[in-house]
C-alpha positions in Angstrom: -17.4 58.9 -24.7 -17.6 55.6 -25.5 -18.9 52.6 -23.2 -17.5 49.5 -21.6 -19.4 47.4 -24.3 -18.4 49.5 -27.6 -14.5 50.2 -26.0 -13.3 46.8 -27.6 -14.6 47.1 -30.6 -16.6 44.6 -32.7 -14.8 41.7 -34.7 -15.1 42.1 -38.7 -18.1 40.4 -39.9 -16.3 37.6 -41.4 -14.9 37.1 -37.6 -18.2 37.8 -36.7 -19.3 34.9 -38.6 -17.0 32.4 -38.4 -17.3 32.4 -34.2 -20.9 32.2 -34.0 -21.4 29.2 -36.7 -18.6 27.8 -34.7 -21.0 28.1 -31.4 -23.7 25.7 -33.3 -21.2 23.0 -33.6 -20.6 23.0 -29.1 -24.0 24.1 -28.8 -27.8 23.7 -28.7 -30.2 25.5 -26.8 -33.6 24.2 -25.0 -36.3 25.3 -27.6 -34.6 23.1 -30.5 -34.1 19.9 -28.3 -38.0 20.8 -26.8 -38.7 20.8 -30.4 -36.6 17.8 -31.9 -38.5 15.7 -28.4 -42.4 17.2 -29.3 -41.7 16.5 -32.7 -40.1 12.5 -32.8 -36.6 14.1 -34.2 -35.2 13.2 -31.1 -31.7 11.7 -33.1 -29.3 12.6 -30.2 -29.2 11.2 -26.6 -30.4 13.5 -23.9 -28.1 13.2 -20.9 -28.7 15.0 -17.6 -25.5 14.9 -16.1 -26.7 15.5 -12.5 -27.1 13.1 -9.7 -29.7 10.9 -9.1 -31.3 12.4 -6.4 -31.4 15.8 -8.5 -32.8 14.1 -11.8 -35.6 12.2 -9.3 -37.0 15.4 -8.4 -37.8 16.5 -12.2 -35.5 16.5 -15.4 -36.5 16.7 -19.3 -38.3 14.1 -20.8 -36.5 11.1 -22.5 -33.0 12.3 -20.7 -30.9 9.4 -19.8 -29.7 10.3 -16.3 -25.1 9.9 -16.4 -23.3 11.9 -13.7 -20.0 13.3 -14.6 -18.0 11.2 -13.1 -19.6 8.0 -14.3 -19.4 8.8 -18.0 -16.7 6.0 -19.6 -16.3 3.7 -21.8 -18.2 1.1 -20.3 -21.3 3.3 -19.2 -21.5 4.1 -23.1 -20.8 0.7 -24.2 -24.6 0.2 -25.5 -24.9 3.5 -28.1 -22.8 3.4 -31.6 -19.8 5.0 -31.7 -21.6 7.8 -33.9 -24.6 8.7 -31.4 -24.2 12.5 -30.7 -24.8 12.8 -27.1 -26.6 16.6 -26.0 -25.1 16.8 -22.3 -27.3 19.5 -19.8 -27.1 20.4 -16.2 -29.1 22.7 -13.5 -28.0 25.7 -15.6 -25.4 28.5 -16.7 -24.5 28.5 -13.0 -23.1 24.9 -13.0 -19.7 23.1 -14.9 -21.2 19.7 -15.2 -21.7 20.4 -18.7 -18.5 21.0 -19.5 -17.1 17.9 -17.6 -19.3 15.9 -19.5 -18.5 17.1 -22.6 -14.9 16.4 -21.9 -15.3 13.2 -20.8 -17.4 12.7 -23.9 -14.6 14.2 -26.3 -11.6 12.3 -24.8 -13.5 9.1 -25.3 -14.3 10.7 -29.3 -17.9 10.5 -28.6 -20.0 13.5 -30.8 -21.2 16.2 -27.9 -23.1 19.1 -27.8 -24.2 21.1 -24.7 -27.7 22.0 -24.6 -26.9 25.7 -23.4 -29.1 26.9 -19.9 -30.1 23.6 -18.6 -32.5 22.7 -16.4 -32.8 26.7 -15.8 -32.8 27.2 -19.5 -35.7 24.9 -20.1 -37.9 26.2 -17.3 -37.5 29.6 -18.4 -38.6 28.7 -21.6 -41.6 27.6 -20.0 -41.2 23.9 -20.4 -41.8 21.3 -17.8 -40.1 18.8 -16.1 -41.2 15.5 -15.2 -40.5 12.9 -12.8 
C-alpha cells in the first residue's frame, strides 16, 4: 500500500534537477541574505514589502521599507536598472511577496523572494531591529 506522498510518483532526476535549480533563480532563503548582510556581500536591495507601521515595530537590518502597492517606476527611479531587488514579507502565510515581485518583473527589474520572511528569519534565530 502505497502513501499519499509516494502515489504520484517522483519526477526523473533530470526533472528533478532542472525544477529545483530553477527555484534558486525566484528564490533565496533567510540564512544566505543573513549571511550576504554579516558578511558586507550585501549586492542586492533588501525590500520589506509591508507597511510602515509593520516595518516600525522590527524588520531585517538594511531592508528598505516599499509596500506593494507603491512599488513603480518612480519609487525605483534612484537604483540602476540592473540592481536585483530580494522582496520579503511577514512570512509563507502572506502574498506580498509575490505582488512585489510582479510589480518588480513588469517594470523588468531583477527579483528574487527571500522565501519565509519575517517568520523565516526569526525562526532561524535572527533578530529584528527597529
Amino acid at each position: 500500500m502505497s502513501s499519499a506522498v509516494s502515489r504520484p510518483p517522483a519526477a526523473d532526476s533530470k526533472r528533478a534537477l532542472k525544477h529545483f535549480e530553477s527555484l534558486l533563480e525566484f528564490e533565496t532563503d533567510c540564512w544566505d541574505v543573513h549571511h550576504a548582510i554579516t558578511n558586507d556581500r550585501m549586492d542586492f536591495v533588501l525590500l520589506d514589502v509591508r507597511g510602515e507601521e509593520l516595518f516600525a515595530r522590527g524588520h531585517i537590518k538594511g531592508a528598505v521599507n516599499m509596500a506593494h502597492p507603491r512599488i513603480n517606476a518612480d519609487s525605483l527611479e534612484e537604483y540602476p536598472l540592473d540592481t536585483l531587488f530580494v522582496v520579503y514579507c511577514a512570512g509563507p502565510h502572506c502574498n506580498g511577496t509575490e505582488k512585489a515581485a510582479i510589480r518588480l518583473a513588469k517594470l523588468g527589474r531583477p527579483v528574487k523572494k527571500m522565501i519565509g520572511g519575517v517568520t523565516g528569519w526569526l525562526d532561524e534565530g535572527f533578530s529584528l531591529i527597529k
